[in-house]
C-alpha positions in Angstrom: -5.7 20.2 14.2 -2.5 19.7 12.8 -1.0 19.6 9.0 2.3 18.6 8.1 3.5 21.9 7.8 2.4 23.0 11.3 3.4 19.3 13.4 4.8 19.8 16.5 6.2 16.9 18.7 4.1 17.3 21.7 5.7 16.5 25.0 3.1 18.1 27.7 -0.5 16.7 27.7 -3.5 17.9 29.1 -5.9 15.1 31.4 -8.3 14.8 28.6 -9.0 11.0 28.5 -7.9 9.6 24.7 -11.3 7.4 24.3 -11.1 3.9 23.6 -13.6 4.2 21.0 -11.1 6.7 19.5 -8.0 5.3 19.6 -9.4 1.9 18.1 -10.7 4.1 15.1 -7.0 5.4 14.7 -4.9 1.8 15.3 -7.6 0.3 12.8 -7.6 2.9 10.3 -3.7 3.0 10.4 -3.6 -0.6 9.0 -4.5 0.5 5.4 -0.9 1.8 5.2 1.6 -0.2 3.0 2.9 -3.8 4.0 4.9 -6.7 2.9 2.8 -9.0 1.5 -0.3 -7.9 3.1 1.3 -9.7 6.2 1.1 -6.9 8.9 4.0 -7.1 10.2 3.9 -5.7 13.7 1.6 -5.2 16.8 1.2 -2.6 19.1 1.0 -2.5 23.2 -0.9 -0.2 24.7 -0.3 1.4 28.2 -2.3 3.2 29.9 -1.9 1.9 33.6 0.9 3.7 35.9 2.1 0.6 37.0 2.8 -0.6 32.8 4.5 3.3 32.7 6.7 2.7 35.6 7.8 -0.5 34.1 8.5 1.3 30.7 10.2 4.6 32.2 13.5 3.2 32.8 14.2 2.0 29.2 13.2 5.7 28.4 15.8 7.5 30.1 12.7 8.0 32.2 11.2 11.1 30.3 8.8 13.0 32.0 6.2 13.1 28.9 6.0 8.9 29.6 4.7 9.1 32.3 2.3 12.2 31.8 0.8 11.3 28.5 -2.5 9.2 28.9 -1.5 6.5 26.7 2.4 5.4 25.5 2.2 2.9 22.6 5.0 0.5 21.7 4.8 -0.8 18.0 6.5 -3.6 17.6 7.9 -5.7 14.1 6.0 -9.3 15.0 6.8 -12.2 13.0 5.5 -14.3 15.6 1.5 -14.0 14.4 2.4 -14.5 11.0 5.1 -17.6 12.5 1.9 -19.1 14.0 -0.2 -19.1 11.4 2.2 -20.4 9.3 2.8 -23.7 12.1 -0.5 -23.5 11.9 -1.7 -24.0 8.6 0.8 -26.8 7.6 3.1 -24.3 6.3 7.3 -24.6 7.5 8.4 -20.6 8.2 12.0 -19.4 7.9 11.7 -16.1 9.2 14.0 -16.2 12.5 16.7 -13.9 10.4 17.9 -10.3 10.2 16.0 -10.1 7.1 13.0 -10.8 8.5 13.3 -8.5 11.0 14.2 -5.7 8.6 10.7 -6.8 6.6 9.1 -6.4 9.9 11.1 -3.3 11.3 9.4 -1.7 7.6 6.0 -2.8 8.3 5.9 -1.3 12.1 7.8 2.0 11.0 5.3 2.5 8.2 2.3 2.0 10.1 3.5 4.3 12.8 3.9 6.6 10.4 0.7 6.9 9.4 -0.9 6.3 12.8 1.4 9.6 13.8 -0.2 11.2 10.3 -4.2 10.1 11.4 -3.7 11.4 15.5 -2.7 14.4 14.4 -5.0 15.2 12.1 -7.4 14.0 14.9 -6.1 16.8 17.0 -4.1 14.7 19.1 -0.3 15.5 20.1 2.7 12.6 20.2 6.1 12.3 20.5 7.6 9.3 18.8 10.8 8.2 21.4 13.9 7.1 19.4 14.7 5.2 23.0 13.1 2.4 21.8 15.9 1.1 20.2 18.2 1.9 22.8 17.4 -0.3 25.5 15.2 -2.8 23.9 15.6 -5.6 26.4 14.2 -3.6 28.9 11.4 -3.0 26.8 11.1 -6.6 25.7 10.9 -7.7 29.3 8.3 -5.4 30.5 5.7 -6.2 27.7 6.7 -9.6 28.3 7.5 -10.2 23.9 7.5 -13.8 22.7 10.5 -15.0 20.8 10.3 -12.8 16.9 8.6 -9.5 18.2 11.0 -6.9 18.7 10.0 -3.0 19.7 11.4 -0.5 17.3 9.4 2.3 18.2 7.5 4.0 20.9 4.8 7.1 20.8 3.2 9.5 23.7 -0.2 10.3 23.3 -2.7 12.6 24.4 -4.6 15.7 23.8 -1.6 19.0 23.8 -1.6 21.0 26.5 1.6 23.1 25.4 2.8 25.1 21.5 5.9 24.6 21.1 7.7 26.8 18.4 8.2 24.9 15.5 12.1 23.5 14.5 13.9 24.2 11.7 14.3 21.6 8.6 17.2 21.6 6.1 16.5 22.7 2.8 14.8 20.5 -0.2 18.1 20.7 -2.0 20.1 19.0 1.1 18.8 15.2 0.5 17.1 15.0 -2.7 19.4 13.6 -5.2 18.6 13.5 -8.9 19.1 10.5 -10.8 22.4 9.4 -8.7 23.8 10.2 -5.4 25.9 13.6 -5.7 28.1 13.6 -2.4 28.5 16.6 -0.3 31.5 19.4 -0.9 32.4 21.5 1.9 30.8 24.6 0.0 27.4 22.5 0.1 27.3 21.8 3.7 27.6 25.8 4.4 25.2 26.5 2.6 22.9 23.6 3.6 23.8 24.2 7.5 24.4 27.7 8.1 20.9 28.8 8.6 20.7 26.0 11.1 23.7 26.8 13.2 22.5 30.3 13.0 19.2 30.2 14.9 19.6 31.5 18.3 18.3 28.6 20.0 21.2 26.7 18.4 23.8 29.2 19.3 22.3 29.0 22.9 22.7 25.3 22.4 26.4 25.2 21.5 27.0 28.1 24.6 25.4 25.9 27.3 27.1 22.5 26.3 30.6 24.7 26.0 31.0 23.2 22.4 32.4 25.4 19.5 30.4 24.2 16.8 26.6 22.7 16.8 28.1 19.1 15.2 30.2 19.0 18.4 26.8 18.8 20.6 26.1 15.8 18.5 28.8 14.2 18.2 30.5 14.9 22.0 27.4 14.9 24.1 24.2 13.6 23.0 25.4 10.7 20.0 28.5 9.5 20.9 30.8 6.8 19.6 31.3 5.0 22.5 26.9 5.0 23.3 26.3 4.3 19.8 28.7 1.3 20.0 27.9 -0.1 23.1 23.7 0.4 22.6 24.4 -1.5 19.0 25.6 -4.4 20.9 23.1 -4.6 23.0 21.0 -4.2 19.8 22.2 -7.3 18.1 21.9 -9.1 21.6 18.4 -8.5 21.3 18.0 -9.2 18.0 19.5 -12.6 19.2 17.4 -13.2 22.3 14.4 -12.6 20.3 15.2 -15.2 17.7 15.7 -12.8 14.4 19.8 -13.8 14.2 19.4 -18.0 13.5 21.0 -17.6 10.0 
């Protein structure tokens, strides 16, 4: 069982079947986490088949842990329930806007939050996949979402079957601000980085990509300008497609 001190992202699982029964318990007990308006902003998709993982491996760069977890759940912001019931109930909704999806992007990222927080403590291991937002189209076409249901984040799950070494955090001091923002000085970033660039595996890091500094890694290789830009647009195309840009 994990705490927060000890989480590790878990890549590698072992066959172990996640039980239905279980995984119910968790999805369930994860909906007593904050939300706007008691609305519940978002759904979840649940894959277990290799046929729904094949679909989804593309969109993922396909990462091996995708495929080898037992379960891969997509959390969604979904304004389309609360859309329905509104049509439904003789009630006009305006929620096909950026704000709105924001409202619902809050929701989904809150309750994944806490679902990471209750699997864990269950004994279970995940890696949450910042992909999700990369490619989203490809991910909206194969869950087949409806018009104002947009993926914004995507977790492996299963029982670990590896321990990786724990990674490093920056220091307390490094985002907490007190009373106002207090912007960074040069001095401050040494001292806030220089453990961090440091560590062996980071200097290893920097060697093998032929960088000279660590920020160079992120900023040349594996973040870049011109992926950042282009995987925006394609962003705000399916923001569009999905019917959150009508303002």
């Amino acid at each position: 069982m994990m705490n927060i001190k000890t989480r590790r992202t878990i890549r590698k699982y072992s066959n172990k079947e996640v039980s239905e029964q279980l995984l119910s318990s968790l999805l369930e007990d994860a909906a007593r986490t904050q939300t706007m308006g008691n609305l519940q902003l978002y759904s979840v998709v649940v894959t277990r088949s290799e046929e729904g993982k094949e679909k989804l491996s593309p969109a993922h760069f396909n990462q091996p842990m995708l495929k080898n977890a037992p379960v891969v759940l997509t959390i969604c912001a979904d304004f389309r329930r609360t859309t329905r019931w509104c049509e439904a109930r003789k009630a006009v909704p305006g929620y096909d806007n950026f704000l709105s999806f924001l409202n619902a992007a809050s929701d989904a990222l809150l309750y994944t939050q806490t679902f990471c927080n209750l699997a864990e403590e269950a004994g279970l291991g995940l890696c949450y996949l910042g992909t999700t937002i990369y490619m989203p189209k490809m991910i909206i076409e194969a869950l087949n979402l409806p018009k104002l249901v947009m993926p914004v984040a995507t977790l492996t799950l299963g029982w670990p079957d590896e321990q990786p070494a724990l990674t490093d955090r920056l220091p307390l001091a490094s985002f907490v601000h007190n009373e106002s923002y207090k912007d960074y000085t040069s001095e401050d970033i040494d001292n806030y980085y220089n453990v961090r660039e440091a560590l062996p595996e980071n200097k290893h890091f920097v060697e093998i990509n032929n960088k000279e500094t660590l920020a160079q890694v992120f900023t040349d290789i594996r973040y870049t300008k011109e992926a950042n830009e282009a995987m925006s647009r394609g962003m705000l195309e399916a923001l569009k497609m999905q019917g959150f840009m009508n303002d």
